[in-house]
N, C-alpha and C positions, 0 to 999 in steps of 0.2 A: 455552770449550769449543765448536766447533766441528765439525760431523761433513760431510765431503762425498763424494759417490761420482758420479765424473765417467764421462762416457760414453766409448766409442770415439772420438769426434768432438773432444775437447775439446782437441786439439792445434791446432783451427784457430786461428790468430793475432788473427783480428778480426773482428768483425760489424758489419753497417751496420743503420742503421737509419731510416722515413721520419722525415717532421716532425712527425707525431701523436704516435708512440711517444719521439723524440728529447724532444718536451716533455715529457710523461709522464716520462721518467728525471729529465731535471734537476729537475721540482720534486719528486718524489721524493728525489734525492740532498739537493738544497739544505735539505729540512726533517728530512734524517736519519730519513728512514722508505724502507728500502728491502722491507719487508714491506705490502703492501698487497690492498685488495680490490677488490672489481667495483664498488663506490661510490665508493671513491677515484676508480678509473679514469674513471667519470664526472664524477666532480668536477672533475677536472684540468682533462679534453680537451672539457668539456662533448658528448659526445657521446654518443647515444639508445643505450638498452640494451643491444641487437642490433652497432650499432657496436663497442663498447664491448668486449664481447666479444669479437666479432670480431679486432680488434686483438691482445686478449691470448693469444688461440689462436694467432695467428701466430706472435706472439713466442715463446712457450712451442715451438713448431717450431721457428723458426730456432735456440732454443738462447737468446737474452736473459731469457728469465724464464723459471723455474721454477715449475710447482703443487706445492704443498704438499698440496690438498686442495679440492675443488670451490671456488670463488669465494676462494680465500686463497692470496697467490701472495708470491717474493720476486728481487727483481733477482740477477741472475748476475755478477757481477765482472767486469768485460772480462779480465780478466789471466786467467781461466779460459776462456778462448774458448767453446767450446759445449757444453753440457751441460742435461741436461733433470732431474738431481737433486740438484742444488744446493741445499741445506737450511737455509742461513743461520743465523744463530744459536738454539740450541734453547731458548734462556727469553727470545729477542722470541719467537720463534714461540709458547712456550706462554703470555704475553698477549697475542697474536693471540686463540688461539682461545679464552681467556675472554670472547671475544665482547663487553667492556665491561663485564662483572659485575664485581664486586668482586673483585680476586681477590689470592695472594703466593705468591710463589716459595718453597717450604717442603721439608719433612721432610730423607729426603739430599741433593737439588738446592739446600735452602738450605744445609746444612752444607757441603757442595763450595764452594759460595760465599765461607761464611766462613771456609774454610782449617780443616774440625773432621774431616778425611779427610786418609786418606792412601792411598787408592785413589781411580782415575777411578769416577763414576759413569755409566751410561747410562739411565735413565731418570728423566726430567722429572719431578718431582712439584709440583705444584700445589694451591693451595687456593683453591676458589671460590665464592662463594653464588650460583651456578648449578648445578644436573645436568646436568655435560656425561662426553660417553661417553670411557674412555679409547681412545687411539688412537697407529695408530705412523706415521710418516712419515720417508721418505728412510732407513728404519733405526733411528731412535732411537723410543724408544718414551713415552708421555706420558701421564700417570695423575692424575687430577683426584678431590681429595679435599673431599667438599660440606661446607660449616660453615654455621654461622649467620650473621646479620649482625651479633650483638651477639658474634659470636666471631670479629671483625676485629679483633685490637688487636695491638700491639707487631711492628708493620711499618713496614718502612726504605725507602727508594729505594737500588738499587744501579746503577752506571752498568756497562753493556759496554762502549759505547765513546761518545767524546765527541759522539755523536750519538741514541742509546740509550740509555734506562733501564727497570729493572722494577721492582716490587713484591719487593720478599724478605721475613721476617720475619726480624727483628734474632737477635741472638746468645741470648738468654733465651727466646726466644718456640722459637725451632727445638727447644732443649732440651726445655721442655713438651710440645709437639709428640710428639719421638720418644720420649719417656716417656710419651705418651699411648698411639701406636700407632707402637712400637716396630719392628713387620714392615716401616715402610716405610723405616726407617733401615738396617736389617739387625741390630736386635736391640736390648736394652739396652748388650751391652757396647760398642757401638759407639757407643751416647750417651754412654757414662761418659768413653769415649776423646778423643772431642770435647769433652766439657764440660771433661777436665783440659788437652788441649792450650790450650783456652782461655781454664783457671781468673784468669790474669792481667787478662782483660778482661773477666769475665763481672759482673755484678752481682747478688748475692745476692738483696737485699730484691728486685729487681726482677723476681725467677726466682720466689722466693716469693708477690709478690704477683700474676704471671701465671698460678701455679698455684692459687692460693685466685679469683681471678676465673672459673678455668675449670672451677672444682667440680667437678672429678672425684675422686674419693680414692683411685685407686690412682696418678693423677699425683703427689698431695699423698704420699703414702706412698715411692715410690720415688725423689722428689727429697729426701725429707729423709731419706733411705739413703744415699743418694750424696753429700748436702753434708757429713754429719755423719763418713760415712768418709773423703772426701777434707780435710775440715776447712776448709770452704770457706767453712760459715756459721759466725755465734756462735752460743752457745747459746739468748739472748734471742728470737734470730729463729726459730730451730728449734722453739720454744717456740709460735710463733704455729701451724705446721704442725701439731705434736702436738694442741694445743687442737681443731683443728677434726676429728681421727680419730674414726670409728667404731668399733663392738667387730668390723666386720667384717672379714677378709683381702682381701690380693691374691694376687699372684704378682709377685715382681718382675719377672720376663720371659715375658710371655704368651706368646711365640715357643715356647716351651722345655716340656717337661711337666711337670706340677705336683707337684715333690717337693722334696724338700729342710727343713732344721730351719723353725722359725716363730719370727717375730722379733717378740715382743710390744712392742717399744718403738714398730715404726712399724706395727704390724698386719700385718707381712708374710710372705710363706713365700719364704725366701729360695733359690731355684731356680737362681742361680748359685752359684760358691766364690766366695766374699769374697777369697781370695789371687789369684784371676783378675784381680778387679776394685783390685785392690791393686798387683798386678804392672804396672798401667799407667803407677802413677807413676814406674815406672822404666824403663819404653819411654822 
């Protein structure tokens, strides 16, 4: 997923560029980071801060590199000739700016990832044990969701491209996730939808044991709604879910207002139609 919005300019054919900046690109290209900052740029060219800078304001003029965002920039494509909003790929760019915290590509952005959509998504969602502000750039917009560090777990490397890779959370983790906080997936129904397109590969115990890790119990309540309608788990496992319920309720879709029967078997008040959620399996 790529998003670019090219200038009036961008028909020029080619850019030149001196020796400072010419190095700067190839070891840029060479180590498959074409996302960099004001410290790379010193790295590279070893040249003093003011330099350094210097240089990348040029560029960022002639059209060669694009800002993203004060001190965090990415190379422009020759084959785009000139352009000043070149936006490069939006999940490096959204671990660029986890700044180095710990961070995974998650909620809809991970589900887009693993093929559990079937609409395009346009904003980034991120998870990070940093507070960082959300923010939009080139157009796409980018939402950083803060977690703990002992709530880093059941995360994959996914490659862009054979130069490129980020942080996602796996197939089981994204589920909890949007059953956790639903609004940023675009609802319950839309995790059920993804979790059936991708009941063939998902792993049961391992969905249940990221929801018991994550101690929340309206996760643990609305995953064992959903394995048990779609028949996803056995009952042994389901078994381990129920064990850990309280007398208290949820709602199954916090999105949604709080009506609907009450389902004593997972403590839930079921605020969807169960034939909605039913009706997927024959999407």
């Amino acid at each position: 997923m790529q998003r670019r919005a090219l200038s009036s300019e961008s028909a020029v054919p080619s850019k030149t560029v001196g020796s400072r900046m010419a190095q700067l690109m190839t070891a840029l290209y060479e180590s498959g980071q074409t996302t960099f900052t004001n410290a790379d740029v010193e790295s590279i060219t070893h040249l003093p801060s003011a330099s350094a800078r210097s240089l990348i304001r040029h560029a960022v003029e002639r059209g060669v590199v694009s800002r993203l965002e004060p001190g965090l920039f990415v190379l422009v494509p020759p084959e785009l000739g000139r352009t000043a909003e070149f936006a490069g790929n939006p999940y490096v760019v959204a671990r660029q700016l986890a700044a180095g915290a710990e961070y995974f590509i998650s909620h809809a952005s991970a589900m887009e990832l693993h093929r559990m959509v079937t609409q395009p998504q346009f904003v980034i969602f991120t998870s990070t044990t940093k507070r960082l502000r959300n923010r939009a750039i080139h157009g796409t917009e980018f939402r950083f969701v803060f977690i703990r560090h002992e709530a880093v777990f059941g995360v994959t490397t996914h490659w862009i491209s054979k130069q490129d890779s980020v942080k996602v959370s796996d197939i089981e983790r994204t589920v909890i996730d949007g059953l956790h906080l639903p609004a940023y997936c675009g609802g319950v129904t839309e995790v059920a939808k993804g979790l059936w397109m991708r009941r063939n590969d998902v792993k049961p115990e391992r969905l249940i044991e990221y929801a018991l890790l994550l101690e929340n119990g309206a996760v643990i309540r609305r995953l064992g709604y959903l394995l048990e309608l779609y028949e996803i788990a056995a009952p042994e496992e389901l078994h381990r879910l129920r064990h850990s319920l309280s007398a208290t309720y949820a709602t199954l879709d916090p999105t949604l207002p709080a009506e609907g029967a009450y389902l004593s078997g997972w403590r839930l008040r079921v605020n969807l139609s169960p034939d909605e959620l039913d009706a997927l399996r024959r999407n």
